[in-house]
TORKOL-4160 file (C-alpha; in steps of 0.2 Angstrom, whole numbers, padded with zeros to 4 digits, m for minus):
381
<pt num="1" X="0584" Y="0129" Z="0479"/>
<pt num="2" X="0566" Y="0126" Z="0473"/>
<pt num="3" X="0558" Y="0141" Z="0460"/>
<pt num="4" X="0547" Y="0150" Z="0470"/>
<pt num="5" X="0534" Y="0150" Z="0456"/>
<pt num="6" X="0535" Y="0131" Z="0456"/>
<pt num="7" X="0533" Y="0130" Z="0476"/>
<pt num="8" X="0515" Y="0144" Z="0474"/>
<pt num="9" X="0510" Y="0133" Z="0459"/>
<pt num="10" X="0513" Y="0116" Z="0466"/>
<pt num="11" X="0496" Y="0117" Z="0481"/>
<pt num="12" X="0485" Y="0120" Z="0465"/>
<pt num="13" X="0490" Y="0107" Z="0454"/>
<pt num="14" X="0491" Y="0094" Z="0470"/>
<pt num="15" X="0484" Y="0100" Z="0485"/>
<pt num="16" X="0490" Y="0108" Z="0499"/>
<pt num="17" X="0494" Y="0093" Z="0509"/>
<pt num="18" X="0501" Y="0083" Z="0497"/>
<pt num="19" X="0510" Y="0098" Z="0491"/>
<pt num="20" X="0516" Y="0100" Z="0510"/>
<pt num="21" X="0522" Y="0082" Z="0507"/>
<pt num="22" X="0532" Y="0082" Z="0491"/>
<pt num="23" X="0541" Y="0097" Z="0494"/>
<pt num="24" X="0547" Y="0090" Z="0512"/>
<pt num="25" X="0552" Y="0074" Z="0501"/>
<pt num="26" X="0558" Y="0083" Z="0489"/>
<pt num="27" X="0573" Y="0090" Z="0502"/>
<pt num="28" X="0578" Y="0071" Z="0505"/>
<pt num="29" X="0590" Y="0056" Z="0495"/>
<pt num="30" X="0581" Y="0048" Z="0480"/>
<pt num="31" X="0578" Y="0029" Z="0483"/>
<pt num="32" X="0587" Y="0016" Z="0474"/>
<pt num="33" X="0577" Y="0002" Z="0463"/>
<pt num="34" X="0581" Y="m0011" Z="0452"/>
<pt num="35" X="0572" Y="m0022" Z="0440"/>
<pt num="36" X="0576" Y="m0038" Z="0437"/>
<pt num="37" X="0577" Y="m0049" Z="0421"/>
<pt num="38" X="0566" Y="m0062" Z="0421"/>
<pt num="39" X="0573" Y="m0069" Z="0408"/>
<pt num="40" X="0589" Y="m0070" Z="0415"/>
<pt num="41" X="0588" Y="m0070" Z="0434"/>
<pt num="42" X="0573" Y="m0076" Z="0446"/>
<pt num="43" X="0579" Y="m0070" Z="0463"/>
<pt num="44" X="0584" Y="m0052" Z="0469"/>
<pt num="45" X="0603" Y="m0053" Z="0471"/>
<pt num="46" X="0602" Y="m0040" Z="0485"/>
<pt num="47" X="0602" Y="m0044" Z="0506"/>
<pt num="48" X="0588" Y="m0035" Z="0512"/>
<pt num="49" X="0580" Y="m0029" Z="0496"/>
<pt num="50" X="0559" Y="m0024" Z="0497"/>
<pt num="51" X="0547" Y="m0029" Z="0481"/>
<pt num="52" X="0540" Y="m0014" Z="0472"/>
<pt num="53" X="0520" Y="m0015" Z="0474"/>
<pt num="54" X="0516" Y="m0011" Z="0456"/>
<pt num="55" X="0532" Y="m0023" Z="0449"/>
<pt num="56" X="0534" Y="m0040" Z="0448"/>
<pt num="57" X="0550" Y="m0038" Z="0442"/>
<pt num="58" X="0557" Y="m0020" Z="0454"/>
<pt num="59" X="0566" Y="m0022" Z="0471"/>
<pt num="60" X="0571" Y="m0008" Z="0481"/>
<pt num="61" X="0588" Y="m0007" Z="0488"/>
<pt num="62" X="0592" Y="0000" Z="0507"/>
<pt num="63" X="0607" Y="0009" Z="0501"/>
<pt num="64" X="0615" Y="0011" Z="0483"/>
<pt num="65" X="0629" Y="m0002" Z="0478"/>
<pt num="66" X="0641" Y="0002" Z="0465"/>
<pt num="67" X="0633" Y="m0007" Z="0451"/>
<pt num="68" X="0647" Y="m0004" Z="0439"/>
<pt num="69" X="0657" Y="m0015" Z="0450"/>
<pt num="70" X="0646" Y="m0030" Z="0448"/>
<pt num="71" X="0645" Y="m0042" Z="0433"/>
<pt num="72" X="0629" Y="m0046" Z="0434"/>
<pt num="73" X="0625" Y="m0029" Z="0428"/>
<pt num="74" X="0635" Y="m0029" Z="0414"/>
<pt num="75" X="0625" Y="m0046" Z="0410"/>
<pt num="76" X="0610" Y="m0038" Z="0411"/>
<pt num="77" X="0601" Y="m0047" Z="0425"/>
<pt num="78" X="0596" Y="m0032" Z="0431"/>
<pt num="79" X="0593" Y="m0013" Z="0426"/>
<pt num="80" X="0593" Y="0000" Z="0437"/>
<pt num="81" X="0578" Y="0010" Z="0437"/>
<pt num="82" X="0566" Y="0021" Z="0448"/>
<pt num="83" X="0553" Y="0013" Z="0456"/>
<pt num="84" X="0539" Y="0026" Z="0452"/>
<pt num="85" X="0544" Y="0024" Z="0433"/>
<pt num="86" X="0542" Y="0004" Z="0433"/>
<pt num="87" X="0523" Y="0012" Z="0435"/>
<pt num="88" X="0520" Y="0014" Z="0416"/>
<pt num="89" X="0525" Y="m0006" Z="0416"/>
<pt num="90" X="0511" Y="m0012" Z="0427"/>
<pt num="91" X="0498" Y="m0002" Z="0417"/>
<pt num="92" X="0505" Y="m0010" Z="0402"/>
<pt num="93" X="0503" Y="m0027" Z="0409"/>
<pt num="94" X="0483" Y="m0024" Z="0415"/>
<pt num="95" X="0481" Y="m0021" Z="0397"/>
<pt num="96" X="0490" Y="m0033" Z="0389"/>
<pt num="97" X="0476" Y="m0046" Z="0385"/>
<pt num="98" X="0470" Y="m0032" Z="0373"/>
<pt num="99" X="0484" Y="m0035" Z="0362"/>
<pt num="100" X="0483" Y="m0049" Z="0349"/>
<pt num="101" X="0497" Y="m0063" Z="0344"/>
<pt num="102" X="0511" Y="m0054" Z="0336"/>
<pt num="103" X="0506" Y="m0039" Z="0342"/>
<pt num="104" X="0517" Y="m0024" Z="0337"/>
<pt num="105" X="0522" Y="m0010" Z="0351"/>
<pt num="106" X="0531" Y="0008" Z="0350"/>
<pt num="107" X="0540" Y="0016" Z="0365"/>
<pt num="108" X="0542" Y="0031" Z="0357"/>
<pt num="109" X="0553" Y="0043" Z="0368"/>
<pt num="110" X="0563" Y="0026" Z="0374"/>
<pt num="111" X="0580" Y="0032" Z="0379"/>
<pt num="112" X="0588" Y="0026" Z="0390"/>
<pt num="113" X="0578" Y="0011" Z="0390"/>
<pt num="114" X="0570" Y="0007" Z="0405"/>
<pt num="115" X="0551" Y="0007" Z="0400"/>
<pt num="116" X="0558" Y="m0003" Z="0383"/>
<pt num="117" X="0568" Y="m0018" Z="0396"/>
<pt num="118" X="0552" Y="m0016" Z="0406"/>
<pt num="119" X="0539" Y="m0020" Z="0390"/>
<pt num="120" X="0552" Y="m0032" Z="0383"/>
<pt num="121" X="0549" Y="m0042" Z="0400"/>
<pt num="122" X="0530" Y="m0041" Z="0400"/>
<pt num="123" X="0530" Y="m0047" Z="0382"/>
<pt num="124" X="0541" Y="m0061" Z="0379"/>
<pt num="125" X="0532" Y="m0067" Z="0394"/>
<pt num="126" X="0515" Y="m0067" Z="0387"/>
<pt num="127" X="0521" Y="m0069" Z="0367"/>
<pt num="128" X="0536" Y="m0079" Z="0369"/>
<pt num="129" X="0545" Y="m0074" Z="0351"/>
<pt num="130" X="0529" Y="m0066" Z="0344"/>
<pt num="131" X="0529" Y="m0049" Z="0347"/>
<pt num="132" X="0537" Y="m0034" Z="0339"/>
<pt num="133" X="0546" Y="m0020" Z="0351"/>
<pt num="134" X="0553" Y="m0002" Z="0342"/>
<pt num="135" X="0561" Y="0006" Z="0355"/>
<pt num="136" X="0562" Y="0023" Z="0345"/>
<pt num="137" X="0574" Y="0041" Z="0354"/>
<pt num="138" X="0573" Y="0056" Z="0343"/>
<pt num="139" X="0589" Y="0062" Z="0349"/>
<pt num="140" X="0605" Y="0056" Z="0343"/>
<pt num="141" X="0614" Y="0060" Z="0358"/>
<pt num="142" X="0605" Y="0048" Z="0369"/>
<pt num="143" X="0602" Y="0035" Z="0354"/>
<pt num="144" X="0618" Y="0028" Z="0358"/>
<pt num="145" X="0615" Y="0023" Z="0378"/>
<pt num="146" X="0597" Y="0017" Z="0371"/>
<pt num="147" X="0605" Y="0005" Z="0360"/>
<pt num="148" X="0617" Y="m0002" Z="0374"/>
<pt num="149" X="0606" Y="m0003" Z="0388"/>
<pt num="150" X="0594" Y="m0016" Z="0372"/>
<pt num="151" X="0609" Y="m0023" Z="0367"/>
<pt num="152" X="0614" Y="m0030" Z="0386"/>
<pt num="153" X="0596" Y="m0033" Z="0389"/>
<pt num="154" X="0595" Y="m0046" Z="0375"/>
<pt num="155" X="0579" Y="m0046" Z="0369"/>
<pt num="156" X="0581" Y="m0051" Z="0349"/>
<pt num="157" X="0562" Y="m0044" Z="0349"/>
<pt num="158" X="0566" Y="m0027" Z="0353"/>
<pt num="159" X="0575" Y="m0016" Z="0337"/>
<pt num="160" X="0582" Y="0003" Z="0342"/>
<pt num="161" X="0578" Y="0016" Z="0326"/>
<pt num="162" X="0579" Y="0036" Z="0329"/>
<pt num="163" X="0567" Y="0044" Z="0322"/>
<pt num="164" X="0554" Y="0062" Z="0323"/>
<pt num="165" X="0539" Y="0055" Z="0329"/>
<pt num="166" X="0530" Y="0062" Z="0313"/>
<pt num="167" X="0541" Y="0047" Z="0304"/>
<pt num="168" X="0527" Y="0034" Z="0311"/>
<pt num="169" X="0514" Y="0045" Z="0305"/>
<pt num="170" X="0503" Y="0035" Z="0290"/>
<pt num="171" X="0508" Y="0018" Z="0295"/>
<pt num="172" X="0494" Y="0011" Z="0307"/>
<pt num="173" X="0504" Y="m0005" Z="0313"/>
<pt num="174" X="0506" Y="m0003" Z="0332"/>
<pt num="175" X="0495" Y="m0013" Z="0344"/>
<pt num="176" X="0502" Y="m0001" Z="0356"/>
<pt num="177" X="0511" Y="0014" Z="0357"/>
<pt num="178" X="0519" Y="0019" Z="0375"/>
<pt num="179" X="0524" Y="0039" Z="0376"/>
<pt num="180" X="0534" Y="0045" Z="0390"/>
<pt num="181" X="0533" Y="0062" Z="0383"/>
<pt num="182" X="0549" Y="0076" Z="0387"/>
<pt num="183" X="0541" Y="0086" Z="0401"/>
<pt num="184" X="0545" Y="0100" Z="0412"/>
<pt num="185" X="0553" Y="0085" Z="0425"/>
<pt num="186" X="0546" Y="0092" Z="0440"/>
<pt num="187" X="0546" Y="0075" Z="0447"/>
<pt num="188" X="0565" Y="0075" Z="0446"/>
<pt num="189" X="0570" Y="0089" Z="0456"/>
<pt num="190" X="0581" Y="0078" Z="0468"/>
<pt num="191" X="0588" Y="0070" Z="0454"/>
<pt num="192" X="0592" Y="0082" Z="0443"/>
<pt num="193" X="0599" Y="0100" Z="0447"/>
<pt num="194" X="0597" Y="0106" Z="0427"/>
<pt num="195" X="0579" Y="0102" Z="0428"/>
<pt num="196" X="0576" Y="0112" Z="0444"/>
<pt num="197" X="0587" Y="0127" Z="0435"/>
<pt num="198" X="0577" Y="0124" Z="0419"/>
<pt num="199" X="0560" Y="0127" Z="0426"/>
<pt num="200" X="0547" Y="0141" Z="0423"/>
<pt num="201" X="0528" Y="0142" Z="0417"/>
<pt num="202" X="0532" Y="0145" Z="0400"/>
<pt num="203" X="0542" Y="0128" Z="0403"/>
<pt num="204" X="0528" Y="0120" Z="0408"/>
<pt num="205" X="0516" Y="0128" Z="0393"/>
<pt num="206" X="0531" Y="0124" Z="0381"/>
<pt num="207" X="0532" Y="0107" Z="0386"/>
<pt num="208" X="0512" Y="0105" Z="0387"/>
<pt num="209" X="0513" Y="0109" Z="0368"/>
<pt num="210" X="0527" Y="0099" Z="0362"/>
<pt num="211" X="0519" Y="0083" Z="0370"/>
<pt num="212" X="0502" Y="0088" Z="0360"/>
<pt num="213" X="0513" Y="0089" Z="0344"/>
<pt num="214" X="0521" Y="0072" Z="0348"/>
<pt num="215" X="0506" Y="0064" Z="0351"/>
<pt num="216" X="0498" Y="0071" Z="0336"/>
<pt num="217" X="0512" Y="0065" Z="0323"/>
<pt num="218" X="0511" Y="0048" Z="0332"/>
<pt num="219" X="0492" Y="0046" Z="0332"/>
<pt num="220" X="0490" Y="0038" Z="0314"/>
<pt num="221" X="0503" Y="0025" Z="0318"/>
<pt num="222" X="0490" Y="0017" Z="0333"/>
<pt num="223" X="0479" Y="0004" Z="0327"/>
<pt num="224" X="0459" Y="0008" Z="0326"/>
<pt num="225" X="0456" Y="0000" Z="0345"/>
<pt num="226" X="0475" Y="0000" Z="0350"/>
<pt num="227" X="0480" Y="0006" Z="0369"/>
<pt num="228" X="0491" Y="0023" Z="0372"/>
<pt num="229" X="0500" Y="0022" Z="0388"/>
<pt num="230" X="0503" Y="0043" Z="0392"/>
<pt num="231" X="0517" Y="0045" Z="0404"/>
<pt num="232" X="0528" Y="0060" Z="0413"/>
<pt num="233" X="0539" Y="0063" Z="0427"/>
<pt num="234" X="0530" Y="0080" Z="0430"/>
<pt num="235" X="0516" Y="0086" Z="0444"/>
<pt num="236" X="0506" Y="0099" Z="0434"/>
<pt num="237" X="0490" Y="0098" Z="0426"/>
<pt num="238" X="0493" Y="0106" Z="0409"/>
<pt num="239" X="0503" Y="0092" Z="0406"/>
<pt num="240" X="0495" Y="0077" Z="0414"/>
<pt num="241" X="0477" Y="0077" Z="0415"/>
<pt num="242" X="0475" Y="0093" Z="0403"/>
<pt num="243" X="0485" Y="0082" Z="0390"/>
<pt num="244" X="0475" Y="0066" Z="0390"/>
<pt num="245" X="0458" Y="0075" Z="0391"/>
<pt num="246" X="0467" Y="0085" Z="0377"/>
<pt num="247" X="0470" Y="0069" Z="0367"/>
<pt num="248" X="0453" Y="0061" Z="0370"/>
<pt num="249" X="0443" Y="0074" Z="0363"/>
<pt num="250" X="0455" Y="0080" Z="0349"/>
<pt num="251" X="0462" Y="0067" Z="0344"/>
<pt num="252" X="0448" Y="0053" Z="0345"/>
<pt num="253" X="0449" Y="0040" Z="0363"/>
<pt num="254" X="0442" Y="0033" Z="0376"/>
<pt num="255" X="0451" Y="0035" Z="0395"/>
<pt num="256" X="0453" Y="0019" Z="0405"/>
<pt num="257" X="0451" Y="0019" Z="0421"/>
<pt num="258" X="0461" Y="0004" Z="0429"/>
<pt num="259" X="0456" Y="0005" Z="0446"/>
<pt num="260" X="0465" Y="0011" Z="0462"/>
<pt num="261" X="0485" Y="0007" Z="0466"/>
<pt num="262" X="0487" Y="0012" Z="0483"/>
<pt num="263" X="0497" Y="0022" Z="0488"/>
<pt num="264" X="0496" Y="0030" Z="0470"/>
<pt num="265" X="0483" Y="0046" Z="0470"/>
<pt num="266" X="0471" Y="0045" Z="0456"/>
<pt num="267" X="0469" Y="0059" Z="0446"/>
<pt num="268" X="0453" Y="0064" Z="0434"/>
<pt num="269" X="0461" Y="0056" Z="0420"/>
<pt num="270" X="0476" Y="0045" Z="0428"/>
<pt num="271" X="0488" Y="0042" Z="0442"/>
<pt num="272" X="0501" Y="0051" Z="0450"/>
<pt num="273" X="0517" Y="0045" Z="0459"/>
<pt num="274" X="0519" Y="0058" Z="0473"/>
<pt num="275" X="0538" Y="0057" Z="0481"/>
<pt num="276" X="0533" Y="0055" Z="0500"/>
<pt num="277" X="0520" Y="0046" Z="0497"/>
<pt num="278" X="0527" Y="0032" Z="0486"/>
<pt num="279" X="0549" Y="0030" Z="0489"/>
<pt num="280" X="0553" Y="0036" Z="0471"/>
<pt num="281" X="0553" Y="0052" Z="0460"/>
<pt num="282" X="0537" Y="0058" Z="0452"/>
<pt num="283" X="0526" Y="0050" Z="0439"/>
<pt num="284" X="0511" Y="0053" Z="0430"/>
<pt num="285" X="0502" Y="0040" Z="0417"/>
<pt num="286" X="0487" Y="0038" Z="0408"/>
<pt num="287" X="0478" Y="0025" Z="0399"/>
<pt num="288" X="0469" Y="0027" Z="0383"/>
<pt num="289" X="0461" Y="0016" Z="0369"/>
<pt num="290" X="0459" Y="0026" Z="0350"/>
<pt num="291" X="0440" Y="0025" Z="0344"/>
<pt num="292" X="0438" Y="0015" Z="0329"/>
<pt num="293" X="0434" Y="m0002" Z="0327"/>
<pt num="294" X="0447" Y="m0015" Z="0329"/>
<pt num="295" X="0453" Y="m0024" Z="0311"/>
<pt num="296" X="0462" Y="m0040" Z="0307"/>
<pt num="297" X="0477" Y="m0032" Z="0298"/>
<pt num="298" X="0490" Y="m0041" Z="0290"/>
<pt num="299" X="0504" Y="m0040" Z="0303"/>
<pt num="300" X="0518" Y="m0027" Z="0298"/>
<pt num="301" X="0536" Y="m0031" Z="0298"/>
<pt num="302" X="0539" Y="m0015" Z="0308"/>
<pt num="303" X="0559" Y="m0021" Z="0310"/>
<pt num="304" X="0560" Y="m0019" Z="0290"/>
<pt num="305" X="0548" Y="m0004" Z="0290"/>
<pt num="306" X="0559" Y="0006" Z="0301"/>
<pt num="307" X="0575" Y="m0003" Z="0299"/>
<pt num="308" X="0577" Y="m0007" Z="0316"/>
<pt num="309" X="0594" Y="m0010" Z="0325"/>
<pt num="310" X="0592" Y="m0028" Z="0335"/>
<pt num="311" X="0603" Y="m0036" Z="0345"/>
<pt num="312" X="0613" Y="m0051" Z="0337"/>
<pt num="313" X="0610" Y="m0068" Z="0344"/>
<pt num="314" X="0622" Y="m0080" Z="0340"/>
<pt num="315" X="0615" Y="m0096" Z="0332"/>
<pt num="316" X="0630" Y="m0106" Z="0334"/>
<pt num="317" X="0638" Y="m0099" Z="0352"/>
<pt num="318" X="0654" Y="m0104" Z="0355"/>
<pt num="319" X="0660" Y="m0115" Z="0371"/>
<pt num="320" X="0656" Y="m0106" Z="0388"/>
<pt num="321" X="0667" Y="m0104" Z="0403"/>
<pt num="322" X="0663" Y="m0098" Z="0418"/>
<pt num="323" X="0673" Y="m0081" Z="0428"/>
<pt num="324" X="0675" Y="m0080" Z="0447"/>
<pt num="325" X="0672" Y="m0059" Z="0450"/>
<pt num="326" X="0686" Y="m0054" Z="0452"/>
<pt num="327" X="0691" Y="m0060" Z="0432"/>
<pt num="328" X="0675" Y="m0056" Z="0426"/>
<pt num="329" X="0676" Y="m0038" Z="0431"/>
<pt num="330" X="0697" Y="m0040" Z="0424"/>
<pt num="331" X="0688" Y="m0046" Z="0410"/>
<pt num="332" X="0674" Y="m0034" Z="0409"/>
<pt num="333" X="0688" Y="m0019" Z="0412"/>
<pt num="334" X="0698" Y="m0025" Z="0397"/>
<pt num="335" X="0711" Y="m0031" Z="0405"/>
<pt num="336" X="0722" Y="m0046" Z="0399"/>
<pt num="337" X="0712" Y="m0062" Z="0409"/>
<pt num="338" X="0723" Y="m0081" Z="0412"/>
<pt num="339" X="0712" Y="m0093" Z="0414"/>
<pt num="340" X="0724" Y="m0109" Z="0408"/>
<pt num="341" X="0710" Y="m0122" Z="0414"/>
<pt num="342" X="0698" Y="m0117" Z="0400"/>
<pt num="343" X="0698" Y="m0125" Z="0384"/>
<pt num="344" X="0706" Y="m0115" Z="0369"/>
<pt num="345" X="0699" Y="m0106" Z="0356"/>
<pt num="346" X="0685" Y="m0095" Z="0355"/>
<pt num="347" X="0674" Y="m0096" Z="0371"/>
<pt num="348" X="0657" Y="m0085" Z="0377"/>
<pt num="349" X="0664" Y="m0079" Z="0394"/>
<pt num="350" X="0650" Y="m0079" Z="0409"/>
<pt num="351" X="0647" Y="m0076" Z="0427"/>
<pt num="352" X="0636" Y="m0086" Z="0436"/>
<pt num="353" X="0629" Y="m0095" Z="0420"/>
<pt num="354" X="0625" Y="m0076" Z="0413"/>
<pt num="355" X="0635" Y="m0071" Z="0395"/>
<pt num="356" X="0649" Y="m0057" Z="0396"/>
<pt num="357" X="0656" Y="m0057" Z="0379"/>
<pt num="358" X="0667" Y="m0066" Z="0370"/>
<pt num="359" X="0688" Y="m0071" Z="0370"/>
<pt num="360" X="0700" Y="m0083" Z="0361"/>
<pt num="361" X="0710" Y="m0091" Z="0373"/>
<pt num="362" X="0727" Y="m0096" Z="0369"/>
<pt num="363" X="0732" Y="m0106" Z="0383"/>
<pt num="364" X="0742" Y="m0093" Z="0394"/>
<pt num="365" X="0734" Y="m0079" Z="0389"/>
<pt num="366" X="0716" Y="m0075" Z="0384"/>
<pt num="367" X="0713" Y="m0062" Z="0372"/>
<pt num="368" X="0701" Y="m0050" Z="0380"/>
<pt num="369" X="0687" Y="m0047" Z="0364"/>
<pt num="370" X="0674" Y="m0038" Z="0374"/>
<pt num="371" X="0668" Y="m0022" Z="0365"/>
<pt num="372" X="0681" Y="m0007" Z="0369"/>
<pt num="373" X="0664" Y="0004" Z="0371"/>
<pt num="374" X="0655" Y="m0006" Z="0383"/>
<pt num="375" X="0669" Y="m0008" Z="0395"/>
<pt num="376" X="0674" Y="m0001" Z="0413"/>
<pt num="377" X="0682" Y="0013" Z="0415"/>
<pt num="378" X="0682" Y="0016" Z="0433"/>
<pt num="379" X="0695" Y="0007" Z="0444"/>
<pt num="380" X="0691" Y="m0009" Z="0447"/>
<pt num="381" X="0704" Y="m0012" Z="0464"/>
């Protein structure tokens, strides 16, 4: 059950009819989407599969597979992801050739990740190796799904920290700084029942707040000229458009306007993703620039500034061997795997071509060494 102060509020902040149309959405089953890796797989891997408009990168999927039961998952072809939130990636990318060579890139509310695979994508595209990615959460209790959804990814460019936001504050070495602020989450009401049960005005004036504190300890870490991407899964204007015209005038920027992406409404100071008008949850995003003139800094180490955690890449891998799926997902399960026709020793275990881990085979038996804390624990048969 919808608060009834939420359905009053919803025609002022939206319209009437496209109130009319979120809230009849809103009664209906969420889409699924993926994204896929480009560094890792080129081809959808799902029958029947439509492209996201705003992603070059998002698919979405008829109905929801169990994706814990498939390895290329766990390889990190693909994450799985709302379509409405691959949004903040495409506004990213139409700003990209602001950013210099080497540039340097916060996503500062990061967990669980999706934004951070989605930049990771767009920039090793465009940089190759030279970029810098902090993928920063606040919260402990979500730091540790961060760091494993980067970790399988497997970018070395992107490094986890969890940090207040008021931590960057005095070190001007971001390019850009991406903020998918904690909101009121009115655009996840299907999704989430605790959002729903945690929503009121003084919600929606408390969150307003917060995001304006955020954004105001952050502010000293953008670059003179650098790009803010604004993001949040909520419908109101207090926290949307009131926010970025808040951060224009307050805190010293210039709003972009990126022109249309239909069937996205635009909004005074950005775009909004309306469920039943677009398949996915609600999303709001804004695009900035920071007044100033651009400098030709000396490019920060922000890994050793922040003492980043980065996923390990292996100079020397070892030997690979190739699984069928049902001994991947054995394998993947931590289970004891035979595979008698692969060479002894260490080995880096795949499926299709794509890295699971590691195991020492023995000959008869290979010792299963994939991390106890990554593996499944659903049953597999």
């Amino acid at each position: 059950m919808l608060p009834e102060a939420f359905i009053r509020m919803l025609p002022e902040e939206i319209g009437p009819e496209r109130a009319r149309t979120v809230l009849g959405a809103l009664s209906e089953a969420p889409s699924v989407s993926i994204r896929l890796n480009p560094s890792k797989l080129t081809e959808c891997p799902f029958t029947d599969a439509v492209r996201v408009p705003w992603s070059p990168y998002g698919y979405l999927l008829k109905e929801r597979p169990v994706f814990t039961l498939d390895p290329l998952f766990h390889a990190g072809c693909y994450y799985v992801q709302d379509s409405s939130a691959m949004f903040v990636g495409e506004l990213f990318r139409r700003v990209m050739d602001r950013l210099p060579e080497g540039t340097a890139v916060l996503d500062l509310c990061a967990a669980p990740g999706g934004k951070t695979t989605d930049l990771a994508a767009s920039l090793r595209e465009r940089f190759d190796n030279r970029f810098s990615l902090i993928s920063n959460e606040v919260m402990r209790g979500r730091l540790g799904i961060l760091r494993s959804n980067v970790r399988t990814w497997g970018d070395p460019q992107v490094g986890v920290v969890c940090r207040d936001p008021s931590a960057f504050s005095g070190h001007p070495v971001f390019d850009a700084v991406v903020t998918d602020v904690p909101c009121s989450g009115e655009g996840m009401f299907r999704k989430d029942a605790k959002a729903i049960g945690d929503w009121s005005p003084e919600t929606v004036d408390f969150c307003a707040a917060r995001s304006r504190r955020i954004l105001s300890d952050v502010w000293s870490s953008l670059k003179p000229g650098g790009i803010l991407i604004y993001s949040t899964c909520t419908f109101n204007r207090k926290e949307n458009d009131g926010t970025v015209a808040w951060i224009a005038s307050e805190l010293g920027a210039d709003i972009l306007d990126l022109g249309d992406f239909d069937p996205v409404v635009r909004t005074e100071h950005g775009y909004a993703l309306l469920p039943g008008l677009v398949p996915g949850e609600g999303q709001y995003a804004a695009v900035l620039v920071k007044h100033g003139t651009p400098e030709t800094l000396r490019t920060a180490d922000v890994f050793s500034l922040f003492r980043a955690d980065r996923p390990v890449t292996p100079p020397d891998p070892y030997p690979t061997f190739d699984l069928d799926r049902e001994t991947a997902l054995r394998y993947l399960h931590g289970d004891a795997i035979s595979i008698p026709e692969a060479p002894p020793g260490f080995l880096t275990l795949t499926y299709q071509g794509h890295p699971l881990g590691p195991g020492k085979n023995l000959g008869r038996r290979c010792n299963n060494l994939y991390p106890k804390d990554r593996r499944i624990r659903m049953d597999i048969r």
